[in-house]
C-alpha positions, 0 to 999 in steps of 0.5 A: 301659890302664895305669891300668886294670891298676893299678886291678885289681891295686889290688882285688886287694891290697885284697881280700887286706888284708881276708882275702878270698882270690883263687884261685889258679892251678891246683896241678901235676898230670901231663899224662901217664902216670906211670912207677911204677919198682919197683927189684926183680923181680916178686912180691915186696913192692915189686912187690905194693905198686906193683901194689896201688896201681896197682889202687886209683888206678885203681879209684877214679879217684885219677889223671887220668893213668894209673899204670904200674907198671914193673919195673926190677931190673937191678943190684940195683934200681940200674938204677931208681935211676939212671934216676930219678936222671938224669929230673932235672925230670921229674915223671911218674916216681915209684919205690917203694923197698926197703932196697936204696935203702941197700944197692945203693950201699954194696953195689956203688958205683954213683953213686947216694944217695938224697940224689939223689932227691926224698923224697915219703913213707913209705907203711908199714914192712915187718916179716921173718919166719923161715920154715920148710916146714911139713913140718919138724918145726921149731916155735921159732926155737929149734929151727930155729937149733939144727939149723943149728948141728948140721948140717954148717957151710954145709949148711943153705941160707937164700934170699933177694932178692939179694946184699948186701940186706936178706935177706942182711944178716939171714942174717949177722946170724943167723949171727953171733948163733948162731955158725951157718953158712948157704949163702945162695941169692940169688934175684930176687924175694920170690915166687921166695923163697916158692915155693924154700921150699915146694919145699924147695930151701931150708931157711929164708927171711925172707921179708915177710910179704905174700911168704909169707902165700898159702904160709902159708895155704895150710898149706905154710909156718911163720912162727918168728919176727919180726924185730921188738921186738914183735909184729904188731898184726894179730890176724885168724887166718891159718893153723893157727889163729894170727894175725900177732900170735901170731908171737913175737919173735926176740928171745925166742926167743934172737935179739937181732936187729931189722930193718924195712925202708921202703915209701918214695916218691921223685921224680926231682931237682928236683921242685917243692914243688907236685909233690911235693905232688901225690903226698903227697896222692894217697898220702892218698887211696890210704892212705884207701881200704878196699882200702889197709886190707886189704893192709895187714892181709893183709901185717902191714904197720907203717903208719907215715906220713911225709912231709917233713922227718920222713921225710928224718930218717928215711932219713938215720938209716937210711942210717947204720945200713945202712952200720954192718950192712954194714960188720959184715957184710963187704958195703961195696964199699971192703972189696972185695967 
């Protein structure tokens, strides 16, 4: 028996020497349902996304197991972040994550950092667009920032998703910018955002695009301007006859200011390479898929792909640029707020 088992160890290496590959043990995959942890309330961008992808794995049968998309926004998504932290090992729950992977810890001092987690890939960069009810008679951020000023300071009111977070980091950025003041409304999720806008609860927002385009196109809502260094590349007519493309920057508008925000996927810690492998190929298939194509068209999303170390590089730059806007805008839990 011996001499048989080295025997066949002795083909297979033999084999291997002249390039004949042996097969290879099944790759991971889940056994079970796998939690989708959105660390944010319904209806706004992270929610659509997971609940896009959720529809498109199983539309195409890209999971044996099924996707189930779970909102847990308790904390300023902190509730997700550390559910996931303490799965160690647990390879059936993934989280799609927003700025506030950065801005929950710094802005509250929860023990969580994404270091904690287990970076799967960037699915595509999220732009912010300066938006107005249509019924105001604003056109250019211009305008619109010149009727702040002339208001009564803190009169005119800015909603946004949360306190502390990217919508509001934006709106300290505005106002520093300009010299103007505004009441920050924080609400829980971006869809709630949109619909206090088209009520005219708010005066502004700066609201995702996906957040706000069935408000646009539906000729209740006006993009000024987007907070990136050029324009979108979507060149496809949305509303007033005017595409993505057609919104001008903030920056020539008079607002030097600047702002993507990461779809990103993460695993519990101590994931294996198999696993993580798993889900960047998984998110391949998804990316590939007509229905992915469209969402990012109708969302203007920047469709940057990473995975790997590339993308930890990534985070870890944005990790330290989110501490520099918030340490600025007086938001880090040691300054004591």
């Amino acid at each position: 028996m011996k001499h048989t088992a080295q025997t066949a160890l002795g083909a297979i290496a033999a084999l291997c020497a002249v390039g004949i590959s042996v097969p290879a043990t099944a790759a991971w995959e889940p056994v079970r349902p796998v939690e989708f942890i959105v660390p944010a309330g319904t209806g706004g961008g992270a929610d659509q996304m997971a609940r896009t992808i959720q529809g498109i794995v199983t539309k195409h049968n890209l999971m044996k197991q099924p996707l189930v998309v779970i909102n847990k926004s308790g904390g300023a998504g902190g509730e997700g972040f550390l559910d996931l932290k303490t799965s160690g090992g647990n390879p059936h729950k993934i989280i799609i994550t927003l700025s506030n992977l950065f801005t929950t810890p710094l802005a509250t001092g929860i023990p969580f950092n994404w270091k904690d987690l287990t970076p799967v890939a960037m699915l595509a960069l999220d732009e912010f667009v300066l938006w107005v009810n249509a019924d105001k008679p604003y056109k250019t951020a211009k305008e619109y920032i010149e009727a702040v000023k002339a208001a009564p300071s803190g009169s005119m009111k800015m909603g946004g998703t949360g306190s502390k977070q990217e919508d509001q980091i934006i709106t300290v950025a505005v106002e520093k910018a300009t010299g103007s003041k505004f009441t920050y409304i924080p609400y829980k999720g971006g869809g709630e955002v949109a619909v206090q806008l088209v009520g005219n609860h708010v005066d502004s927002t700066v609201n995702n695009p996906i957040e706000a385009v069935a408000q646009w196109r539906g000729g209740k809502v006006r993009p000024l301007c987007v907070f990136d260094a050029q324009p979108m590349a979507y060149d496809e007519q949305i509303a007033d006859g005017k595409s993505w493309k057609d919104i001008p920057t903030c920056k020539s508008q008079g607002l030097d200011i600047e702002y993507l925000m990461l779809r990103g996927i993460f695993m519990s810690p101590r994931a294996t390479k198999d696993q993580v492998e798993y889900y960047v190929e998984l998110f391949k298939k998804v990316r590939a898929t007509p229905e992915w194509q469209d969402f990012m068209k109708s969302g203007a999303f920047n469709t940057t792909f990473l995975t790997g170390a590339d993308y930890a590089k990534w985070v870890e730059a944005e990790e330290k640029r989110h501490e520099a806007l918030m340490k600025d805008a007086g938001f880090l839990a040691s300054a004591g707020n």
